[in-house]
N, C-alpha and C positions, 0 to 999 in steps of 0.2 A: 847397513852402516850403523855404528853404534852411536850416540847421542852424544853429540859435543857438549854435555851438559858433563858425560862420564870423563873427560876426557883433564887429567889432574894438573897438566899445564896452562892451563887457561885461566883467566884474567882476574882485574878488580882497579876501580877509576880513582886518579892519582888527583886529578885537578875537574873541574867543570863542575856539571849541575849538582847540588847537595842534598842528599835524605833527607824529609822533615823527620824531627828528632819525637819520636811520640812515647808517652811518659804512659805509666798504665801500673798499677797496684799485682802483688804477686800471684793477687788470685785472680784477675784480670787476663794474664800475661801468658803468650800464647806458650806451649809445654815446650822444655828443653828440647832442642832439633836432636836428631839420629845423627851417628856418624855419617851415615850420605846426605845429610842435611846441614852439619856443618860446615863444610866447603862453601857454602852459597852468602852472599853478602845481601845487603838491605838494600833494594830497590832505590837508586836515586831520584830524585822528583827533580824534574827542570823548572827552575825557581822563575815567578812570576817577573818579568822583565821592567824594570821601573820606568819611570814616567814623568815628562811634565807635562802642563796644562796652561798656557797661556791666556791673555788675557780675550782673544778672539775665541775659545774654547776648542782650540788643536791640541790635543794627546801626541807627545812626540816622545819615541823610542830612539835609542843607541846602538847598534851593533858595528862591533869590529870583529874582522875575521880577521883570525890570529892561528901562528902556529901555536903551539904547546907539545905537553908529554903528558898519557893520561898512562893508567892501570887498568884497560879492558881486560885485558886477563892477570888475575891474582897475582903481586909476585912479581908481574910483568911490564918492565916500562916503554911504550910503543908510541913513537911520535905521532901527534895529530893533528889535526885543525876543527879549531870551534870558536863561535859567534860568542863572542867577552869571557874566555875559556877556553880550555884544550880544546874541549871536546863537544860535538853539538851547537846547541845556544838557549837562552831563557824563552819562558814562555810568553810572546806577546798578545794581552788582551787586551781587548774594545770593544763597543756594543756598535747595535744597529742605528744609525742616524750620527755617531760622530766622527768629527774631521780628526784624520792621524796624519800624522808625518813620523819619517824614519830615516836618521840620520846616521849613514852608514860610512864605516870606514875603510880600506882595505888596507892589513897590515899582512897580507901575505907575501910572497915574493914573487909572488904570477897576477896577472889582471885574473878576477873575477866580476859573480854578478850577483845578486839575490832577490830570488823572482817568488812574488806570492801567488803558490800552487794554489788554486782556488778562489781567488780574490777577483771581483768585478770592480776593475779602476781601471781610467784611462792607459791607453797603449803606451804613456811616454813614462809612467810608474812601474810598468808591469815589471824588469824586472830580467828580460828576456837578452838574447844574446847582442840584441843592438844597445843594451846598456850597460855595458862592461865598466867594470871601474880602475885603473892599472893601479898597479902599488901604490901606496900611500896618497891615494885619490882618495875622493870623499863623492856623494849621493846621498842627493836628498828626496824623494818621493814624497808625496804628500799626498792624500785624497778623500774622500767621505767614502762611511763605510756603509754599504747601498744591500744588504743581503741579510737574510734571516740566521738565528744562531747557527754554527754549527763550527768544525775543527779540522784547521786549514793548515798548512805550512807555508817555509819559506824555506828554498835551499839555493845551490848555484844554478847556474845556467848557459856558462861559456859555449859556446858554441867549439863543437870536437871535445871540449871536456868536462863535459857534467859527470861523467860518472865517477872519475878520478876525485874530483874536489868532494861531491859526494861520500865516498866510501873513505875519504881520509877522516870525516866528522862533520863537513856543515849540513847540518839540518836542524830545524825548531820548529815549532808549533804556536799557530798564530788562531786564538779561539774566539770566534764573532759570540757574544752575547745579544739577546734582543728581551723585550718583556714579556713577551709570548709563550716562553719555554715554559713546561709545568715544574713547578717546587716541588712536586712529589717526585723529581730526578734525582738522584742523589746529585749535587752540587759544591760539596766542600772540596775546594780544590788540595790534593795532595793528601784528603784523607778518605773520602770515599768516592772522589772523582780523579780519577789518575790516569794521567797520560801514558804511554806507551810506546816507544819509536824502535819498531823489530829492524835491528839488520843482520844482515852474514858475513863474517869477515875469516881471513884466512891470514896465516903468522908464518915467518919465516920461524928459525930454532933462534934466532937473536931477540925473538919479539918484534920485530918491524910487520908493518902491512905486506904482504905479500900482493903486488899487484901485476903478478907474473901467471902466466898460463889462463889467460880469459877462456871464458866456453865460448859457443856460441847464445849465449847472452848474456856474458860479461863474466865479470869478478863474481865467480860461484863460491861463498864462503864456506868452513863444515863449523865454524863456533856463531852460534845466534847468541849476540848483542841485544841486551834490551834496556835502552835510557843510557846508553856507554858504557855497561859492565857485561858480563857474563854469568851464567849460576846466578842469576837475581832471584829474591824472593820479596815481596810485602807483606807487611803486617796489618790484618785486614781488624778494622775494629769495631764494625758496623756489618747488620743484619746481609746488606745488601752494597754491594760495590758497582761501581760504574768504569769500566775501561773504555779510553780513548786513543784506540788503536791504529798505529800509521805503520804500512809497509814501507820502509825506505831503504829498502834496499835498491841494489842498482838493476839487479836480474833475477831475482827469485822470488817465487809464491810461494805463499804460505797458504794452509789450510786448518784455519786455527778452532781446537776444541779443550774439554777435560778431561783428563787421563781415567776420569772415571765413567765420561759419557755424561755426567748431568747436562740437564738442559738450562740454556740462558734465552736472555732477549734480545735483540737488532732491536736499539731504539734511532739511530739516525746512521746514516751513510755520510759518502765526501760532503754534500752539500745542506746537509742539517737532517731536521729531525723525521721520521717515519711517520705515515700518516696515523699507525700503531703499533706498540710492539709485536715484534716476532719471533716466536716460538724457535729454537734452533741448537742444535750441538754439536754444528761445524758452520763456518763462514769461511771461504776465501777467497785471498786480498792477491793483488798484483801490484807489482811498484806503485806507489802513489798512489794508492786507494787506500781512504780510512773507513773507519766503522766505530759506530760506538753501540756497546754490550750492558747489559747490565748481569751481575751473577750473584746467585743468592749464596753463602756458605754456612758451615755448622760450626755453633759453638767449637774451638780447640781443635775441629779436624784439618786437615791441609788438603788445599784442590790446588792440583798441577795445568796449569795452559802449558797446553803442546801444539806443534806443528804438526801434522798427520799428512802421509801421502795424499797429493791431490789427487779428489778423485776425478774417475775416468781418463787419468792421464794427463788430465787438460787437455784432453781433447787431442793429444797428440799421437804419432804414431807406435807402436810399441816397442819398433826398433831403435826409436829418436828419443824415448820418453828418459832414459838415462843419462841422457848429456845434457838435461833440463832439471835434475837434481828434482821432478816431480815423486820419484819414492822416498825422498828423503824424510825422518821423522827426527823432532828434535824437542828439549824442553825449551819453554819461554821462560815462564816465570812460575814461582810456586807463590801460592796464597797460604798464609800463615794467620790463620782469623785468633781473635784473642778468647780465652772461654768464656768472658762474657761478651754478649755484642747487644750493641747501641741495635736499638728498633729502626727500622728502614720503613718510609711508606709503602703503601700498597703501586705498583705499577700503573700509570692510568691507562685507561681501555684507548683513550684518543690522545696523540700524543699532541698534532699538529690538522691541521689543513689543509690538502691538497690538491688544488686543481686538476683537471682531468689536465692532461701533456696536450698542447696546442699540436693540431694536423689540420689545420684548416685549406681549405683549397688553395687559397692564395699564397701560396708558398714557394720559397726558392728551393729546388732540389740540386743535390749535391753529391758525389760520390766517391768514394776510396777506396781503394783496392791496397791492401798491404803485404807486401812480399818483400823477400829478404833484407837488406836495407833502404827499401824505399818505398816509396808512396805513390802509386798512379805511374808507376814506371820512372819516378823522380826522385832525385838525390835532391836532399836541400842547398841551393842557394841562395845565399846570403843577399846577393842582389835582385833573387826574382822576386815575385811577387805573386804567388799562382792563384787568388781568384781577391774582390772585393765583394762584401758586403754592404748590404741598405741596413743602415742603425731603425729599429724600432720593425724588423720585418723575421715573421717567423718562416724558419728553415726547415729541412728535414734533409738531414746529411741519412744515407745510407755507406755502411762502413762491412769492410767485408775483410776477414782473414785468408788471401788465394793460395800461403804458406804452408807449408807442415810444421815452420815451426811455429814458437810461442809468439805473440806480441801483445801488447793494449791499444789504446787511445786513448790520447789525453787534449783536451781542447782551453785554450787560456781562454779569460773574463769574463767564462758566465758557465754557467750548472746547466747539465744538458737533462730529457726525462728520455728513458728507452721505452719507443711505441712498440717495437717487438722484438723477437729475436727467433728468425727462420720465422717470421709469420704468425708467433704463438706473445700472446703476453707475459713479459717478464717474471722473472719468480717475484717473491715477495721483496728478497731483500735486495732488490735490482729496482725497485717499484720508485721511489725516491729519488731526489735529486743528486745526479752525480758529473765529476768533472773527468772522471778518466774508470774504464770498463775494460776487464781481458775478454780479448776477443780467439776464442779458440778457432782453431785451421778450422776454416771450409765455412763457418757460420755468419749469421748476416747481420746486423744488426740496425734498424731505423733506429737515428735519434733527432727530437725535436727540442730545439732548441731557437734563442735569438739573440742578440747584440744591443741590446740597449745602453743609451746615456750619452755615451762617448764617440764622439767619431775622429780620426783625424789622416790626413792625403798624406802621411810620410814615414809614419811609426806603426809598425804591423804585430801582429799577434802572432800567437803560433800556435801548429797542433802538431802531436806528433806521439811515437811510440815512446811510452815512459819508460821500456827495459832499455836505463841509460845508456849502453854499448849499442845498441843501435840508433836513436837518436844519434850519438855522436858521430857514428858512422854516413848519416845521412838521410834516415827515417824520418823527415819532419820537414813543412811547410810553412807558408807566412802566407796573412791576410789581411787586408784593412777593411776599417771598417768605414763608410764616408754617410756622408749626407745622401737625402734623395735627389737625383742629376747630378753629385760631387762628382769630378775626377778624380784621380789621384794627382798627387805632386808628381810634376815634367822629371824627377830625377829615380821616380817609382813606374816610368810607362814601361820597362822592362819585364812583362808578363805574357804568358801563353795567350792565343787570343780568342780562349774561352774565357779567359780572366776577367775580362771586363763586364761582364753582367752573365 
């Protein structure tokens, strides 16, 4: 399949997030692009989301989800939706220890929701399908932000429709700061720290979304989207660049490297930073898992990020492995360094701290089995409630793929660590704290994790497969979290009656 990069119909963004504009001397300035280099546009940067600050010290943000008209492909004008924009939304930032709120609006013409992928906040912020907001409704969340640095999102969550609101444009990126982080990261946001938000999208001949002929794992696109355009490139101006990579797509994996095989670093996963860098020149991501890379380049040369066939199929059959777009190869973005570049620090040896993953005896076990659209042999219901939680008690969910085909897990309000996987210690870049893992057919995966802070008898969390088209088909659960002896609320006893402890 030829690289939807080659492919001369394809896009460029009409409205949304804006390119920092970077000024740079002739001798400086990265060398006039090749004819196949011309087609490609500058890298949009989703603009840091503004703020106010009250006199109590709450950080409160704004977002409206709107329709719009962007130019994902050049040329091309294709209706969308995006958070204060066509397309997407800005980037919301906060450190560790302060109170935000998020005043959200919905200007679409369907109920939505917007739920923080990653975030540890009470159940009635999360965000999730019991918080829908109908047209021209407003939602207000608020909470302290209880987690170590790291690069989160926010997208919808309707319940039967995440994928569609998804793949129309809302997604953003929501990035915890704390003081912990080492300075020798690169950190200049938008010039050597730059977000990233991969998707796949598919165009009718009029330019519209094509959200017609799903696979079986949804809306399979052949043009990769990076930041809401197509043919992206950046202009790198420093020794050493940081990418802050988010799969958001709704059903496809990525397997992301450089076209010429250099080596980079895993410095942090969904959940923050790596206990140290990691050596690597492939990483791959499943819906809603991020990563953050660091990559060195050379004065005036250009290094290509590409999508590369996953390997070993994911793990899938080889009969099946085509209808999961796993040989698929495609570019992302090109790096365009300047011929002089700014000095980058040395990489530190240690980046963070990391507890050994909690498996203590005292622990609640738990388990899932994931097969076709469901979980434990269950389709999600809105009114059940399939198990509760003791706040401040460590778990160890056992999670198992019984499918051929592809799926994840994803778990809301807290970073889970994987104790193995079939029995053997996680690789390196699995070592870390994370919120959602592709779990390939047949393998098993422990994870430990637990619930702290919050408890409450009536508002429930969810876990569930993040290849969106199966969530919305029915791939996904709800749980509360209570007190120790808590019931749940008389209007939540609706549960299996293993649910109860």
């Amino acid at each position: 399949m030829p690289s939807p990069s080659r492919r001369r119909f394809l896009v460029g963004l009409a409205a949304g997030p804006v390119a920092l504009a970077l000024s740079c001397s002739a001798t400086d300035a990265p060398r006039p692009p090749s004819d196949d280099e011309g087609r490609r546009r500058r890298l949009p940067i989703p603009p840091l989301a503004d703020s106010t600050l009250d006199q109590e010290g709450t950080r409160t943000f704004s977002l409206r989800a709107q329709p719009g008209t962007s130019s994902i492909v050049a040329g091309m004008a294709t209706a969308t939706w995006g958070y204060n924009g066509s397309i997407l939304g800005p980037t919301l930032r906060a450190r560790q220890g302060e109170s935000v709120a998020v005043e959200f609006e919905n200007a679409l013409p369907v109920a939505s929701t917007v739920h923080w992928h990653g975030m540890h906040l009470p159940a009635q912020c999360d965000g999730g399908p019991h918080q829908t907001v109908a047209p021209g409704g407003r939602w207000r969340p608020a909470w302290t932000i209880r987690q170590p640095a790291a690069t989160l999102w926010y997208h919808p969550h309707p319940h039967g429709q995440t994928e569609k609101h998804l793949y129309r444009g809302l997604a953003g990126l929501f990035i915890v700061d704390d003081d912990a982080s080492p300075d020798a990261l690169p950190h200049d946001y938008g010039v050597d720290d730059i977000p990233l938000i991969i998707q796949d999208r598919k165009f009718t001949s009029t330019g519209a979304l094509d959200e017609s002929d799903a696979t079986d794992v949804g809306l399979l696109g052949d043009t990769i989207v990076t930041n809401g355009i197509a043919d992206a490139y950046l202009s790198v101006q420093s020794e050493k660049v940081r990418l802050r990579i988010l799969n958001g797509s709704g059903g496809r994996l990525y397997n992301l490297g450089f076209a010429d095989d250099r080596e980079f670093h895993l410095v942090a996963s969904d959940g923050g930073l790596l206990a140290d860098p990691v050596a690597a020149r492939r990483v791959q991501l499943s819906p809603g898992e991020r990563v953050e890379i660091v990559v060195a380049v050379n004065p005036g040369t250009p290094a290509l990020l590409r999508s590369f066939p996953i390997e070993a199929r994911a793990g899938l059959p080889s009969r099946k492995a085509h209808q999961f777009g796993v040989d698929d190869s495609f570019d992302v973005l090109e790096l365009r360094p300047y011929r002089t570049l700014a000095a980058s620090a040395a990489l530190p040896a240690i980046l963070t701290h990391l507890p050994e993953p909690a498996a203590s005896r005292a622990h609640t076990a738990r388990s899932f089995d994931l097969q076709w659209h469901m979980i434990n042999s269950q389709r999600m219901d809105m009114d059940r409630v399939d198990f509760c939680s003791t706040v401040d008690t460590d778990e160890i969910w056992t999670v198992r793929n019984v499918d051929d085909w592809p799926h994840n897990f994803h778990v809301h309000d807290t970073q889970f660590r994987i104790l193995d996987v079939d029995g053997k210690p996680p690789p390196a870049a699995l070592a870390g704290y994370k919120d959602t893992v592709y779990t390939p057919p047949g393998q098993r995966f422990r994870l430990a994790l637990r619930f702290s802070d919050y408890t409450d008898r009536t508002r429930p969390y969810m876990y569930h497969c993040h290849l969106a088209m199966h969530e919305d088909q029915g791939m996904m659960g709800q749980f509360l979290v209570l007190a120790p002896g808590e019931e749940p609320a008389p209007e939540q006893m609706d549960m299996p009656d293993h649910a109860m402890r």
